[in-house]
C-alpha positions as CSV (number, residue, x, y, z in Angstrom):
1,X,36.9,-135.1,16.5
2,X,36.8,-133.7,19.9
3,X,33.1,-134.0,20.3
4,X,32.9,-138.0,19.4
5,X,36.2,-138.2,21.8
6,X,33.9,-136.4,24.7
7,X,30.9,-139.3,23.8
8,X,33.3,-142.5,24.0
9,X,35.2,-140.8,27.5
10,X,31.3,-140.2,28.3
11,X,30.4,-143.9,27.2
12,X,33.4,-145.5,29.0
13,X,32.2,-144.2,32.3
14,X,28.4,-145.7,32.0
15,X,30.2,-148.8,31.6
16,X,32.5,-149.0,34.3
17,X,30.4,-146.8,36.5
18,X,27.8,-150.2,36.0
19,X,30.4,-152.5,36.6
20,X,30.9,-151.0,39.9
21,X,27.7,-150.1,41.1
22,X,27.0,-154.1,40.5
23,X,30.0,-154.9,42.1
24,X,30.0,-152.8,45.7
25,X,26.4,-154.2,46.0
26,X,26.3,-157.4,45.4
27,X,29.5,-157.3,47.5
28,X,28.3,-155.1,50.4
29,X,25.3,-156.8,50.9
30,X,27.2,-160.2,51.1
31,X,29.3,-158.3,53.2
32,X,26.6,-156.4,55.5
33,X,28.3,-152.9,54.8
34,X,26.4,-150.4,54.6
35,X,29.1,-147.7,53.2
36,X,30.3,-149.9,50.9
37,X,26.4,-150.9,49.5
38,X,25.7,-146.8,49.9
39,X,29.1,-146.1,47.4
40,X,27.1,-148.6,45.1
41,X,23.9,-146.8,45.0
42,X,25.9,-143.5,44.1
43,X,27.6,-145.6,41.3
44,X,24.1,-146.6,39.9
45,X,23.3,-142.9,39.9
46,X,26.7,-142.0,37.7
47,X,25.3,-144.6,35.1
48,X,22.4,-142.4,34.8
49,X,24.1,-138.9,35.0
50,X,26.9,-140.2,32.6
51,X,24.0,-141.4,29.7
52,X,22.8,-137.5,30.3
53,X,25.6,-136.4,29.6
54,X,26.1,-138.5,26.3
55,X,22.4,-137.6,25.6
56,X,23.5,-134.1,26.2
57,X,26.8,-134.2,24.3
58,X,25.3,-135.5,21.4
59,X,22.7,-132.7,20.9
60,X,25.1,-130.4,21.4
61,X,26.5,-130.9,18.5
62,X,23.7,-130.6,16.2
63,X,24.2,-127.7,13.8
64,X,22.6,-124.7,13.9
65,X,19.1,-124.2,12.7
66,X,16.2,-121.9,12.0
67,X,14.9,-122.3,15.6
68,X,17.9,-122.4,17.4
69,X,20.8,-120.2,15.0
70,X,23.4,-120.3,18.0
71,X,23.5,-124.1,18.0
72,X,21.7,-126.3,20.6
73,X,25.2,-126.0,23.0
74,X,22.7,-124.6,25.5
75,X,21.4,-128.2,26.3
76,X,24.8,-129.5,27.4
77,X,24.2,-126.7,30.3
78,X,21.0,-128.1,30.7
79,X,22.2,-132.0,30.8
80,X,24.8,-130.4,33.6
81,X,22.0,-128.8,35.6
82,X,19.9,-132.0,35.5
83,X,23.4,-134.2,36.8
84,X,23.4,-131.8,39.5
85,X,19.7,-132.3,40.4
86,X,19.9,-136.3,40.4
87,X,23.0,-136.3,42.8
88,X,21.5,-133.7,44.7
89,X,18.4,-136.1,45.4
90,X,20.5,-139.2,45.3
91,X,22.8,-138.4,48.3
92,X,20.1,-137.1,50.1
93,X,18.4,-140.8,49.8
94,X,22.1,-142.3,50.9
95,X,22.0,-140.5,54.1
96,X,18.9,-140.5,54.8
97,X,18.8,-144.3,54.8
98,X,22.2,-144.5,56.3
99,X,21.2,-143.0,59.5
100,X,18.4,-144.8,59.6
101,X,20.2,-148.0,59.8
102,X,22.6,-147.0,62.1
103,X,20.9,-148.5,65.5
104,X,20.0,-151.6,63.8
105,X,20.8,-154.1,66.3
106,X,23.9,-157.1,65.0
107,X,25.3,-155.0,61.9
108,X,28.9,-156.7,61.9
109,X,30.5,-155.8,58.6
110,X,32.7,-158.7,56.9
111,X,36.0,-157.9,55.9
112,X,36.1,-158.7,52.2
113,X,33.5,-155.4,51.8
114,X,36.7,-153.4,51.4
115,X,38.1,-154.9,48.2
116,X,35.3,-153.3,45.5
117,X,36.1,-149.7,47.3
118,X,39.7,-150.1,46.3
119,X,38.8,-151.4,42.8
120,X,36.6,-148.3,42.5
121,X,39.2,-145.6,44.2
122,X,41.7,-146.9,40.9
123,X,39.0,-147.0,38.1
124,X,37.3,-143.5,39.2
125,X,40.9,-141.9,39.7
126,X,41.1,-142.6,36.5
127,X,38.2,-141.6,34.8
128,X,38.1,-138.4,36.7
129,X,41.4,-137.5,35.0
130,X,40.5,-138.4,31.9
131,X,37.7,-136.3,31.6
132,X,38.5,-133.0,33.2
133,X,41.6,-133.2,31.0
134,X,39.3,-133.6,27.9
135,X,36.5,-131.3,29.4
136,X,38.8,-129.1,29.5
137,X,40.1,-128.9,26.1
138,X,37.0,-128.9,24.7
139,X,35.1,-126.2,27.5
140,X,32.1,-128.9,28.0
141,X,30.4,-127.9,31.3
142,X,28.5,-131.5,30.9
143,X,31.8,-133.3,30.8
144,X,33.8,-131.4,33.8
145,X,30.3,-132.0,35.8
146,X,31.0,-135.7,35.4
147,X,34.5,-135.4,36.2
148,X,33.4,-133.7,39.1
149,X,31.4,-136.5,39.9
150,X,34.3,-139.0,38.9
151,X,36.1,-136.7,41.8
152,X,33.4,-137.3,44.6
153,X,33.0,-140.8,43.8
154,X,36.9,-141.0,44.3
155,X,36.4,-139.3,47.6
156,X,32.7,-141.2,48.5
157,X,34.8,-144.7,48.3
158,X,37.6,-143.2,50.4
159,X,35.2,-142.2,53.2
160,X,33.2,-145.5,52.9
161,X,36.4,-147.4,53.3
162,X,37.4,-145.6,56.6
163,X,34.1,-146.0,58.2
164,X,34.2,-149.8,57.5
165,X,37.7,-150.1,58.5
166,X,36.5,-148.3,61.7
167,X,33.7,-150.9,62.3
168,X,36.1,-153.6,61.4
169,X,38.9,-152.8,64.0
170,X,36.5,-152.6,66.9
171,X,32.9,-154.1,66.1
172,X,31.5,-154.0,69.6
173,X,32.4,-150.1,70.1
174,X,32.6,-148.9,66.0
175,X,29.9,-151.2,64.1
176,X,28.0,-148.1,63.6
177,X,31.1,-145.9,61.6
178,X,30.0,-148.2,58.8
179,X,26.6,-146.8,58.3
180,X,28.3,-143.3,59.6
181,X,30.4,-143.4,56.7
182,X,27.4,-144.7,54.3
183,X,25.5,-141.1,55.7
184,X,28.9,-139.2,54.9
185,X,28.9,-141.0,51.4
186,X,25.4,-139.3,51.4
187,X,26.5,-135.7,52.6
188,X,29.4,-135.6,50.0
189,X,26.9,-136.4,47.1
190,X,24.6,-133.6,48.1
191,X,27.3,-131.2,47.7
192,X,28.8,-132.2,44.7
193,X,25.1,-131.9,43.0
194,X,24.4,-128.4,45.1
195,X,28.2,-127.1,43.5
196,X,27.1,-128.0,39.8
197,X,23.6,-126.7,39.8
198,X,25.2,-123.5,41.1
199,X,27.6,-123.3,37.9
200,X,24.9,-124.2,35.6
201,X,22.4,-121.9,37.1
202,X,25.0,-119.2,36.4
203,X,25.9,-120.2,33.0
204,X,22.3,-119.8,32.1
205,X,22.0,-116.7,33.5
206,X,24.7,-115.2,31.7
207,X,26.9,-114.3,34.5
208,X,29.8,-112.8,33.3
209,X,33.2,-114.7,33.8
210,X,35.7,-113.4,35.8
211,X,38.4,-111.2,35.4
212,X,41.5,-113.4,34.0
213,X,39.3,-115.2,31.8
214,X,37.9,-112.3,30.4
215,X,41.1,-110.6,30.0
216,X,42.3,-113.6,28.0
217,X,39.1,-113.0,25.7
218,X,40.2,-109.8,25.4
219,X,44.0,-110.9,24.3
220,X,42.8,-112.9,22.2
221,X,40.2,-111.0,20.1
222,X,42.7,-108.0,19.6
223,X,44.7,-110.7,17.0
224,X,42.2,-110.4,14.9
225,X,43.0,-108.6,12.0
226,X,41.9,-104.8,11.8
227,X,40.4,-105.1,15.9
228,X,41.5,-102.0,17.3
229,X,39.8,-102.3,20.5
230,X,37.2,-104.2,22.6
């Protein structure tokens, strides 16, 4: 069913997610990149956000009960709001450590660095499809916070990939674009987590949706049989 689809999509992207954070680095470090090790610490965090949302996917879906006789759906919204709260704290770590290194003396960034950020541009492009389609579908705020964060990561290893190519053209005047993009990594990540804690926060507050949405609630509920108005 839709909800064991939404846990192997989420299960899938702890895996690769892993496989990349491993990857950009083990080769960033060989490499002495800073943006391209930065994009691998905001992997490691996706493996963590991804397993919340699994976690939260997966109580979801638990019937209703005594306690709780509107279902436990409420603590995919929470799994969402604690996504945006790790990459909220996460990028704010990236940057900060980026800029820290940027007037380190020698940092000369090796041109094989730019390989992983390419592997991870095709493998997140993907995923990021993938799961806003089936978020989508299915109208799991956990899941489209992922693909969100699929998005970013998409966007992360784009910005990385200029600052090093930056430092690589010109080491002597640029060397220090590398850890400038590494910060910018940083910056993107912040937002991201700021954007989804905003929709969550909202979603447990019961904000009302907005207009087309809720005339489409409204279209639909009058096909029920005998509704004569809403």
């Amino acid at each position: 069913d839709v909800i064991r689809a939404g846990r192997r999509i989420a299960a899938a992207g702890i895996l690769v997610s892993a496989l990349l954070a491993v990857l950009k680095i083990t080769v960033g470090l060989e490499a002495n990149s800073t943006a391209v090790v930065s994009d691998g610490i905001e992997s490691a965090s996706d493996v963590l956000t991804s397993g919340i949302v699994l976690f939260g996917l997966m109580l979801a879906a638990r019937p209703p009960d005594e306690d709780h006789p509107y279902g436990h759906g409420r603590l995919e919204t929470l799994s969402a709001l604690l996504v945006g709260s790790i990459l909220t704290a996460t990028g704010a770590l990236i940057c900060f450590h980026s800029l820290e290194s940027a007037w380190e003396a020698g940092h000369v960034p090796r041109a094989f660095a730019i390989w992983p950020l390419l592997v991870s541009i095709a493998c997140k492009s993907v995923l990021w499809m993938v799961k806003w389609r089936h978020g989508k579908r299915v109208r799991s705020e956990a899941l489209l916070a992922d693909a969100s964060n699929d998005a970013v990561d998409v966007l992360s290893a784009i910005v990385a990939l200029a600052g090093l190519s930056m430092a690589l053209v010109d080491p002597a005047r640029f060397a220090r674009f590398d850890h400038f993009g590494g910060a910018c990594v940083g910056v993107i990540v912040v937002v991201l987590g700021l954007r989804v804690i905003r929709g969550t926060v909202l979603q447990l507050m019961d904000t009302m949706p907005d207009e087309p949405m809720l005339e489409e609630i409204r279209r639909v509920a009058l096909r029920v049989p005998g509704a004569l108005a809403i």
